[in-house]
C-alpha positions in Angstrom: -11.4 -21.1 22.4 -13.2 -20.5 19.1 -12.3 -22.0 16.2 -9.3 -19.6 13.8 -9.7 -17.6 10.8 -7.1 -17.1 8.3 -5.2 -13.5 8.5 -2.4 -13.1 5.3 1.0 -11.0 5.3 0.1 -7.8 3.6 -2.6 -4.6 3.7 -2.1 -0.5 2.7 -1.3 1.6 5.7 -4.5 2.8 5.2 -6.0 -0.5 6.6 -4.3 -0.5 9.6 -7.8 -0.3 11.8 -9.7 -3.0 9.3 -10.8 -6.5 9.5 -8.5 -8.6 7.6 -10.8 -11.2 6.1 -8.6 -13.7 3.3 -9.9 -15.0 0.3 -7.3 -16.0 -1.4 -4.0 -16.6 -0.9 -0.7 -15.6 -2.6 -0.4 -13.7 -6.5 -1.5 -14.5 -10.0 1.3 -13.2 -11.7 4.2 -13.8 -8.9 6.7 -12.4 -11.7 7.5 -9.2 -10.8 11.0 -8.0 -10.8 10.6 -5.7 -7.8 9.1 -8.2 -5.1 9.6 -11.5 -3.6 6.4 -11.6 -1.5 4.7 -14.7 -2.6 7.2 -15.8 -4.7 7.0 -19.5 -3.1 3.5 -19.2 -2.2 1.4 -21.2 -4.8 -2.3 -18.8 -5.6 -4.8 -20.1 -4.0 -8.8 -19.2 -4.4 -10.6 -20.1 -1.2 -14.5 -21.0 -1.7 -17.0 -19.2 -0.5 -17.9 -21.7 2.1 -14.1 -21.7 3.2 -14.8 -17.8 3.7 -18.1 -17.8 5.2 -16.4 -20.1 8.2 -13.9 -17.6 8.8 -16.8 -14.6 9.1 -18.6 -17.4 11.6 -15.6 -17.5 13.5 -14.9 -14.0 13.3 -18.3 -13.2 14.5 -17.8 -16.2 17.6 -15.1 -14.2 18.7 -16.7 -10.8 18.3 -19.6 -11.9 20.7 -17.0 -13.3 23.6 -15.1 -9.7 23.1 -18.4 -7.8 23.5 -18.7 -9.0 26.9 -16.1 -6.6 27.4 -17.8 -3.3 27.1 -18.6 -1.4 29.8 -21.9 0.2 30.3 -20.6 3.7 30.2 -18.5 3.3 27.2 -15.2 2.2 27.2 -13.2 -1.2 27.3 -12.3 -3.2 30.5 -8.7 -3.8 28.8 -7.3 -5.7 32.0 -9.9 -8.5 30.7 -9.4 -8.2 27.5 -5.6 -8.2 28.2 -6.2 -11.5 30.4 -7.8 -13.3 28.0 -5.6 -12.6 24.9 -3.0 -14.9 27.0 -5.1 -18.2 26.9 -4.9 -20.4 23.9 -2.5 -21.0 21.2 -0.6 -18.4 19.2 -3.2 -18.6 16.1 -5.7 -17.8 18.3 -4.8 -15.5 19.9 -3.7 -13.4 16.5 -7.8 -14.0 15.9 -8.5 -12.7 19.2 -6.4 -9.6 19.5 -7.3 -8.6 16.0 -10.7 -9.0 16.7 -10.3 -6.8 19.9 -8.7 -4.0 17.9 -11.4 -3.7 15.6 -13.9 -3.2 17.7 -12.6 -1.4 19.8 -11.2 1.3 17.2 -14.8 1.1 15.7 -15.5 -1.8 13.8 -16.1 -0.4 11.1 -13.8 -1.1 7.8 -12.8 -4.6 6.2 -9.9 -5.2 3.9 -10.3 -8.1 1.6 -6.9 -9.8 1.6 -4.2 -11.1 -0.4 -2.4 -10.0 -3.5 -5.7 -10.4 -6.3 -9.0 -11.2 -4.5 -11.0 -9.9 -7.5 -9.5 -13.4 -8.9 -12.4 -15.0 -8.1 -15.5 -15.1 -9.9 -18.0 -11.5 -9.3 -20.4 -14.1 -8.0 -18.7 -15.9 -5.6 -16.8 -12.4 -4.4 -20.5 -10.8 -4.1 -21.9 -14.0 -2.2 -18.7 -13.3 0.2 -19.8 -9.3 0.1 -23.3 -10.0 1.0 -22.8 -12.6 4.0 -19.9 -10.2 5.4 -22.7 -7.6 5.5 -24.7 -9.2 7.0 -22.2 -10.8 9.9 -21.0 -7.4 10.9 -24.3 -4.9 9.8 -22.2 -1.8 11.0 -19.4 -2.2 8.2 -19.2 1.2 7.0 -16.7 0.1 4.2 -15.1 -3.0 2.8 -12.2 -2.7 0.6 -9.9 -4.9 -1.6 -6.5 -5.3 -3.6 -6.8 -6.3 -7.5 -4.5 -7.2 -10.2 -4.8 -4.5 -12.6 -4.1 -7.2 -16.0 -7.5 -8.9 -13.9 -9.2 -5.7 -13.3 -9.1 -4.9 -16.9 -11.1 -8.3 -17.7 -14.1 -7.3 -15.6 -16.6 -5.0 -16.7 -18.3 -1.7 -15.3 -21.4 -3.7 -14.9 -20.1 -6.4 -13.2 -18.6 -3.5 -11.0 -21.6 -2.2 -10.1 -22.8 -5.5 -9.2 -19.8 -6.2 -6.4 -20.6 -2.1 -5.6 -24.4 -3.0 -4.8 -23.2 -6.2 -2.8 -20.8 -4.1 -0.7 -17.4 -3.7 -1.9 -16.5 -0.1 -1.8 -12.9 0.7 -2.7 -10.5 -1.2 -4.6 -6.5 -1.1 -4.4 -4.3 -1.7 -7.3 -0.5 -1.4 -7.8 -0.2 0.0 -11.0 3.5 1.1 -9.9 3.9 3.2 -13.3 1.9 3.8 -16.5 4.8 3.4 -18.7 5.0 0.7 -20.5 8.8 0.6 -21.0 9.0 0.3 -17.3 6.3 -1.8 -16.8 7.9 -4.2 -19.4 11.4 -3.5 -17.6 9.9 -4.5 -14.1 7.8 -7.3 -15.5 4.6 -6.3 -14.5 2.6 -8.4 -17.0 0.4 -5.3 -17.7 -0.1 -2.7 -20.6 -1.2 0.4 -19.6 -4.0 0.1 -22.1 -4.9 -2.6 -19.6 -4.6 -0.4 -16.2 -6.9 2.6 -17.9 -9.3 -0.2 -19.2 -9.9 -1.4 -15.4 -9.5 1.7 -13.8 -12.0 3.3 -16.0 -14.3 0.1 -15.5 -14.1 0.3 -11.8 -15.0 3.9 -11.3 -17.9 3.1 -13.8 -19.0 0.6 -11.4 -19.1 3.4 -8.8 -16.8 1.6 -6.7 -13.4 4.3 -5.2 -10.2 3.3 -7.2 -6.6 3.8 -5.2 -3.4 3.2 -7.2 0.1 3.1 -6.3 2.7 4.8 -7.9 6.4 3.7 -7.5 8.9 6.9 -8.2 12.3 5.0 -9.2 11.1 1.9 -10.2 12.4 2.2 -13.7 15.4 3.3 -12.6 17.5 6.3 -14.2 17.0 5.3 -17.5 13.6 5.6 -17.5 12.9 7.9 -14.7 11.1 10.5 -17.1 9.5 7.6 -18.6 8.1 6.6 -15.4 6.8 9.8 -14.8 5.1 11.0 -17.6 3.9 7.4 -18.5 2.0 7.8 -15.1 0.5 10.7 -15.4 -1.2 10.2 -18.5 -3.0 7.2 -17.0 -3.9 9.1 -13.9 -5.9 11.6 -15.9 -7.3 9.5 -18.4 -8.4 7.5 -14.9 -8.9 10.0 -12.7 -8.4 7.4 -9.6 -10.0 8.7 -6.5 -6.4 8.0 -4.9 -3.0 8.1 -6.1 -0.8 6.6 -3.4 3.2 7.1 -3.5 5.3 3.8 -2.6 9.1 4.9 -3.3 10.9 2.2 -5.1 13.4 0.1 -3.2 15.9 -2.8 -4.8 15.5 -5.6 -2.6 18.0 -8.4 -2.0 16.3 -11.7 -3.5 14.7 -9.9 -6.4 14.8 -10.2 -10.3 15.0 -5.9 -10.1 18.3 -6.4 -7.5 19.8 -8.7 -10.2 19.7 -6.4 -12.8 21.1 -4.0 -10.6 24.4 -6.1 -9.4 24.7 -6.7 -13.6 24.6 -2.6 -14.2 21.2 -3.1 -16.2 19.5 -1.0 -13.3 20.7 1.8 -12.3 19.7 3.6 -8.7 17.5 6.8 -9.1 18.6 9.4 -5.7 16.0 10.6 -4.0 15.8 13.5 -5.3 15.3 11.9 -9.1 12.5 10.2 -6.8 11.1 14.0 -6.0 11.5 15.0 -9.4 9.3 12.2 -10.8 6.6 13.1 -7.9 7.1 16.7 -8.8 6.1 15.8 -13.2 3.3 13.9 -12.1 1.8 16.3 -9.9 2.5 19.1 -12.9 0.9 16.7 -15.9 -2.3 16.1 -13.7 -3.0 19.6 -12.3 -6.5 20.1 -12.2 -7.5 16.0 -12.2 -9.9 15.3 -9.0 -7.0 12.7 -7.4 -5.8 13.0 -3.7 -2.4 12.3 -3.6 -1.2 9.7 -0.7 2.1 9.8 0.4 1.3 7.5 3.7 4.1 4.5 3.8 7.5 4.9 5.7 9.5 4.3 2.6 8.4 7.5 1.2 11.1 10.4 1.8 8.3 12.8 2.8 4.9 12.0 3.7 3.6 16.1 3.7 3.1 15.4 0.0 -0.2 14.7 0.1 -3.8 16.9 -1.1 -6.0 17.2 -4.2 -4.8 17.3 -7.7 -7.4 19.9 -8.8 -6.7 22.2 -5.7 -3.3 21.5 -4.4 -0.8 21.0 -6.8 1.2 24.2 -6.3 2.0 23.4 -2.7 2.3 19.7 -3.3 5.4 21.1 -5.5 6.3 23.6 -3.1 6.9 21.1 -0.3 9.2 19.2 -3.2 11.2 22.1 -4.2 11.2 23.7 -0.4 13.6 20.1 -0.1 15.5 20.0 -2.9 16.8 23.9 -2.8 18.2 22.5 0.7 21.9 22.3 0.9 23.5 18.6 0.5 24.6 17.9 3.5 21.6 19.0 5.0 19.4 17.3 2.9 21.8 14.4 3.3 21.0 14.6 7.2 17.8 14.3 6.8 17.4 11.3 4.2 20.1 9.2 6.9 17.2 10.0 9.8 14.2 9.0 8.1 15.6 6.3 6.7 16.5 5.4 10.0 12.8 5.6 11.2 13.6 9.1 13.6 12.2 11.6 11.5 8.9 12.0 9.7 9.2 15.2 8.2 12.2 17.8 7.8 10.5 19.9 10.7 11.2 16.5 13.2 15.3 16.9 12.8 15.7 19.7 15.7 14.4 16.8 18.0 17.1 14.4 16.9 19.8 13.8 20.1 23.4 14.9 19.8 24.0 11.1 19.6 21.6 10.5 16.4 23.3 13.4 14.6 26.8 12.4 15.7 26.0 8.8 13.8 24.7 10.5 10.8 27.2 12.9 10.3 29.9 9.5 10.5 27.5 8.0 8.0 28.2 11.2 5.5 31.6 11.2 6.1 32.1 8.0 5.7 30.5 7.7 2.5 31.3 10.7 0.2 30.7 9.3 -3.4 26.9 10.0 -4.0 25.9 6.9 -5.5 27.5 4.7 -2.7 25.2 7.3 -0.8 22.2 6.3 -2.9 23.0 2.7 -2.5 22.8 2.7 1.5 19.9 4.6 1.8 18.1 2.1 -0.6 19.5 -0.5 2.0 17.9 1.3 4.7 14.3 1.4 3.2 14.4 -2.3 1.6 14.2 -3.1 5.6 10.4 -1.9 5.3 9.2 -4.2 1.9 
């Protein structure tokens, strides 16, 4: 078997078909109150040598998978299948991922871990050009970034990574308050966020941000909102992606909460915030994501300059619901049945009968709240 190449923990749900290629590993900052991801994983900066051996071995492994492609189009998958069983458990990670790629296309790469733009524009447009290269058919490559980083780096040296072959970057603003984002210790200003994201889309390269409805809790849930909105349209971001907040065992936010300096926003405070943003950016040319599991529901989604009024309308279409209907549905797609409010007719008598225990069992609103944060923590 070929030598391995590194694959890290985490990419969007929108990268689900890429290449993962790593260049570094872990986060800069590692501080926020919210997640625990690297939390003992020291940052690491991998050289570009380190990097090109991966795309060698990525390529090696590419060429053997090739051999699978049958002259009319198509896989042979039983071979595929037969192979992915030889070797050790690292390999054959490299292998099936591989496989996946090309067969779904091969034609996106996600740049991975927590900050790649970290390292220097040079090194990170060497990487660019000799990815490009590897894999000519790359149709778009596509990173995560620190936005307290992002904000050091300037439009020209955006356009440089754009002209070596990044094409989208990814960065979790979470809010563009800066009462929550001191609260949540983000180690940004918003200052900061609109100085990077304005430098990237100078650069001409697509910006996506994420947005976290909740995260500052009730104390600061109109905070949270409006702070966000007015970065979003003195940005603009090509993509403004939901990612409902959750309080996760193990983290500085969860503390606060057991000490009553946090307190739970309910879903629908989580709707509400959604439902100010999309009303303070009407008319900005955004798409609006909603496309991760934790998010209550995923139809809100369309253009900011064209869609606003049925973004909302999907919003308050769920919240004029009655509460024990509404309660029915959080329970299911927090429970990974339902994907919309449409889905619950297909639910079995035996899902509903659980759910409707769940209600009755838990009548005060805020234990309510507290389970169903319980139930989505299971997905960060």
């Amino acid at each position: 078997m070929e030598k391995t190449f590194r694959i890290g923990p985490i990419r969007p749900p929108s990268e689900a078909d890429s290449l993962l290629l790593q260049v570094t590993n872990g986060c800069t900052w590692n501080k926020c109150k919210f997640c625990q991801l690297y939390r003992h994983t020291k940052f690491k900066a991998y050289s570009a040598d380190s990097i090109k051996e991966d795309i060698n071995n990525m390529v090696q492994y590419a060429e053997r998978i090739k051999k699978y492609r049958l002259p009319a189009g198509g896989w042979d998958i039983d071979g595929l299948n037969e192979e992915l069983m030889e070797g050790t458990e690292e390999e054959r990670q490299c292998f099936y991922m591989m496989a996946n790629w090309l067969i779904k296309g091969g034609e996106n790469v996600f740049l991975q871990d927590g900050n790649t733009t970290a390292l220097s524009s040079g090194r990170l447009s060497d990487v660019l050009i000799y990815l490009r290269k590897a894999f000519p058919n790359i149709k778009r490559i596509t990173s995560y970034g620190r936005a307290e980083n992002l904000s050091k780096v300037s439009a020209e040296e955006y356009a440089e990574l754009k002209a070596a072959g990044l094409d989208r970057i990814h960065s979790g603003f979470e809010s563009g308050s800066d009462k929550v984002l001191e609260k949540i210790n983000k180690g940004v200003t918003s200052e900061q966020e609109i100085t990077a994201g304005r430098n990237i889309k100078a650069g001409g390269i697509e910006l996506s941000i994420y947005f976290m409805p909740g995260v500052g809790g009730k104390e600061l849930t109109e905070e949270n909102a409006l702070g966000t909105a007015r970065v979003v349209n003195a940005i603009e971001p090509d993509f403004l992606r939901i990612r409902t907040a959750a309080v996760k065992h193990g983290t500085g936010l969860y503390e606060d909460f057991v000490n009553g300096d946090f307190t739970l926003c309910s879903d629908d405070d989580k709707l509400l915030e959604i439902k100010k943003v999309i009303e303070e950016c009407r008319g900005v040319d955004t798409k609006i994501v909603s496309d991760h599991i934790i998010n209550l529901l995923q139809g809100i989604k369309g253009s900011l300059r064209t869609d606003t009024d049925k973004m909302a309308g999907i919003i308050d279409d769920y919240l004029a619901r009655p509460e024990h209907e509404k309660k029915m549905y959080q329970a299911a797609r927090r429970m990974a049945l339902v994907i919309s409010p449409k889905e619950m007719t297909r639910l079995s008598q035996n899902e509903k009968k659980e759910i409707e225990k769940l209600i009755e069992n838990n009548p005060d609103p805020y234990q309510w709240e507290i389970m169903m944060n319980e139930l989505i923590s299971r997905y960060i």
